[in-house]
C-alpha positions as CSV (number, residue, x, y, z in Angstrom):
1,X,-16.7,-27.5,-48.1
2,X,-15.6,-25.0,-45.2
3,X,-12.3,-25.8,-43.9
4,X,-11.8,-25.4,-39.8
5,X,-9.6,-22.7,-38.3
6,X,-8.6,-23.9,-34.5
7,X,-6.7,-20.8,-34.1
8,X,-9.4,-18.8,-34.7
9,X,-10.8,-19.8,-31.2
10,X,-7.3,-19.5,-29.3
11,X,-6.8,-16.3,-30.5
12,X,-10.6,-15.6,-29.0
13,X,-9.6,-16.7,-25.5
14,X,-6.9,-14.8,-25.2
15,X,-8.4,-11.5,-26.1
16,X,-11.3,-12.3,-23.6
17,X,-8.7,-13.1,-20.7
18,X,-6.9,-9.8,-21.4
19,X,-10.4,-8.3,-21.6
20,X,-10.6,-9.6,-18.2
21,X,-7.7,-8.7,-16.8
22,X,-7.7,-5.4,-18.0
23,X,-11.5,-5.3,-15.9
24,X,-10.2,-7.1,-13.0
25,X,-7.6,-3.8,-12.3
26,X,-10.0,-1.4,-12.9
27,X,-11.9,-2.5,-10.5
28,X,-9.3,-3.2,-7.7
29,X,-8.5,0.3,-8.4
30,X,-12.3,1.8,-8.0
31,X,-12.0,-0.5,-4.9
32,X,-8.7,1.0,-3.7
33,X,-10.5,4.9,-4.3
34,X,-13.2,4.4,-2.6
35,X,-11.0,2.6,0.5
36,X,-8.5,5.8,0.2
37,X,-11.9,8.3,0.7
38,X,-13.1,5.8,3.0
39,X,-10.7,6.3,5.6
40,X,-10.6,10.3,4.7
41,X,-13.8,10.1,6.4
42,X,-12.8,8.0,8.9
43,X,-12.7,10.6,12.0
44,X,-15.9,12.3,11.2
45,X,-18.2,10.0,10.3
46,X,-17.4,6.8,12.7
47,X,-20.6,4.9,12.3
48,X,-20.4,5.2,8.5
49,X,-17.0,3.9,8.7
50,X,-17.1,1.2,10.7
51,X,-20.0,0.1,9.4
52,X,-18.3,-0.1,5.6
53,X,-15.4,-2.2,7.1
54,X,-17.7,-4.4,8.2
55,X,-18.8,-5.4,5.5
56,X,-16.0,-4.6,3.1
57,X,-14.1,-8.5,2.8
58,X,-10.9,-8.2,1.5
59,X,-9.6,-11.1,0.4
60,X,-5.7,-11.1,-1.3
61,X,-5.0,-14.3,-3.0
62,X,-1.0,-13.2,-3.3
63,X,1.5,-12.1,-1.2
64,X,3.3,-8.8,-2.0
65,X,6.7,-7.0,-0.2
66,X,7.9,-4.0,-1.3
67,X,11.0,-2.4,-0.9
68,X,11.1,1.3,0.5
69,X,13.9,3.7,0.5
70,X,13.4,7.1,1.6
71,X,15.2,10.6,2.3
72,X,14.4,12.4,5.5
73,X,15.4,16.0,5.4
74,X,15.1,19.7,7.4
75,X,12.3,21.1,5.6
76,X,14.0,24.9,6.5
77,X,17.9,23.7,5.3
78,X,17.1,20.8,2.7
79,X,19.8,19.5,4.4
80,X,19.7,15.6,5.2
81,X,19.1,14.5,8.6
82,X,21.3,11.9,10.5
83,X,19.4,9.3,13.5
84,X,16.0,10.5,12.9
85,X,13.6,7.2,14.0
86,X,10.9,5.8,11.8
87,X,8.4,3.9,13.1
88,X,5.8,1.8,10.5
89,X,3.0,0.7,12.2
90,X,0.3,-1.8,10.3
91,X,-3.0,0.2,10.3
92,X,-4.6,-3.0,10.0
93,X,-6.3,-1.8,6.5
94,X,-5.0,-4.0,3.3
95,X,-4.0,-7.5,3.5
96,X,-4.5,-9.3,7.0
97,X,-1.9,-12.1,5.9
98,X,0.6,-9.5,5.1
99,X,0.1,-7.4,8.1
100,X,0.6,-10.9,10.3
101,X,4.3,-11.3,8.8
102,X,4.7,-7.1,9.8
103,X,4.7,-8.6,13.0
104,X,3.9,-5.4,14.9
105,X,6.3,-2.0,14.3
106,X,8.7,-2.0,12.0
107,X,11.8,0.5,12.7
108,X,14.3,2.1,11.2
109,X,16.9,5.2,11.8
110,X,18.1,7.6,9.0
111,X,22.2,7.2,8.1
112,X,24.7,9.6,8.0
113,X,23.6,11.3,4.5
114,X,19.8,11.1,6.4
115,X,18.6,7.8,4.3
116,X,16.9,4.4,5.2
117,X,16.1,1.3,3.5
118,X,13.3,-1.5,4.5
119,X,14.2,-4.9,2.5
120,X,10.7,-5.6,2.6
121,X,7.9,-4.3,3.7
122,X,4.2,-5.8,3.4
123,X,1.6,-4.0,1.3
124,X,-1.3,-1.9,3.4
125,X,-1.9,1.3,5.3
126,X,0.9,2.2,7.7
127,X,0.9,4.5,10.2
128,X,4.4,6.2,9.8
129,X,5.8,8.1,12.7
130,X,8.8,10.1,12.6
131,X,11.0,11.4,15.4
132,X,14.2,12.8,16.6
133,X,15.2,15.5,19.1
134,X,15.3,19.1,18.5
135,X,12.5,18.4,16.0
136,X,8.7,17.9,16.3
137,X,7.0,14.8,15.7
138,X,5.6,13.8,12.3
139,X,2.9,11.0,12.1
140,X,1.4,10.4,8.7
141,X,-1.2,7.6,7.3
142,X,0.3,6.0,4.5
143,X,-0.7,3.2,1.5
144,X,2.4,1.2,0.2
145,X,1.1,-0.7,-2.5
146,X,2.7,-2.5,-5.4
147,X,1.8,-0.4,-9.1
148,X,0.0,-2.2,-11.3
């Protein structure tokens, strides 16, 4: 006579769905490598690259904010830098839904000890520009992006 084991199968499904996750973030990160050479290519091979956003579908089931704080300070001194502008612009490349609730620039100035905080800011590609007078413009691409 055999006798049943029930947990034998529960303990089976659980594996395989960890087994899945785990597969399911190595390939959005593959996905997220090949975006992140993708747009290093952007500027010299156009064609290529809009053809590949054509075709690349992103779909985000989930909604993600993040919370940035940063530091902005004179790269000569160290020192930090008071009422320098920030300027985060949506570069349109992440999640669609996410970049709707940006709702266009988002800006911010440094404080007194040369610091800023955004409460929440949308995962994607932002387009980060930096300003004050007396100093040159910075504009930088950046990926904000929750870690996994």
């Amino acid at each position: 006579m055999a006798v049943c084991k029930p947990r034998l199968g529960i303990t089976d499904k659980k594996q395989n769905t960890t087994q899945l996750a785990y597969f399911f973030k190595a390939a959005d990160l593959s996905l997220d490598n090949i975006d992140t050479v993708i747009e290093i290519i952007r500027s010299t091979q156009p064609n290529f690259y809009n053809g590949y956003k054509s075709v690349r579908k992103i779909i985000e089931t989930g909604t993600g904010s993040l919370a940035v704080k940063g530091f902005v300070t004179d790269t000569a001194s160290g020192e930090p830098i008071k009422g320098v502008n920030l300027s985060f612009m949506p570069d349109g490349i992440g999640s669609k839904a996410a970049i709707a609730k940006a709702s266009g620039n988002i800006v911010k100035k440094t404080a007194d000890k040369g610091g800023f905080n955004i409460k929440t800011l949308p995962q994607g590609m932002y387009t980060v520009t930096i300003s004050k007078n007396g100093y040159a413009n910075q504009v930088e691409t950046m990926l904000f992006r929750m870690a996994n």
